[in-house]
N, C-alpha and C positions, 0 to 999 in steps of 0.2 A: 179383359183389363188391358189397360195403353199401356199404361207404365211400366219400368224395367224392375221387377219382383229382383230378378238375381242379381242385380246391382246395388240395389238397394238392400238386399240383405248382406252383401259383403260387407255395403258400407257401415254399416249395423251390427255386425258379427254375429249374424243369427240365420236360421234355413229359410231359403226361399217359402217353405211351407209354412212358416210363422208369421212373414209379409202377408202373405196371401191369406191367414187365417183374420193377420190385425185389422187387416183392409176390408175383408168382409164384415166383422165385427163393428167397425167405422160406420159401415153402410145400416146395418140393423140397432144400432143405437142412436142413429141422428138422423134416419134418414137421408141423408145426403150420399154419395158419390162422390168418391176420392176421383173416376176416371172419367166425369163429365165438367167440363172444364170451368162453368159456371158455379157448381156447387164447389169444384175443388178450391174456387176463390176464397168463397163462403167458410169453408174449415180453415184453410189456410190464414183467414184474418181472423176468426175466431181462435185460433192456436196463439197469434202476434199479441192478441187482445188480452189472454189469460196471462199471459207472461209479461205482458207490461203492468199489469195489474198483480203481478206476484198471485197468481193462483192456480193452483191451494196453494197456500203456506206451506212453506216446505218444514 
């Protein structure tokens, strides 16, 4: 993995080892890849997308 786990868990308030667990979880539910920089687009507009469109319902 590129990314900064322990940075992103501080920012988060959570263990590095729950980054790491969310992010592999990422991978085996969408197929995709949070740390290849093409697919990371592909989530990251899909996240922009959910949320402009309010979903779910909170």
């Amino acid at each position: 993995m590129h990314g900064n786990q322990a940075a992103a868990a501080r920012r988060l308030g959570v263990s590095t080892r729950t980054v790491t667990y969310r992010l592999e979880r990422i991978r085996r539910l969408t197929g995709f890849s949070p740390d290849e920089p093409t697919q990371r687009f592909t989530l990251e507009t899909a996240v922009l997308g959910a949320r402009l469109l309010d979903w779910p319902p909170a």
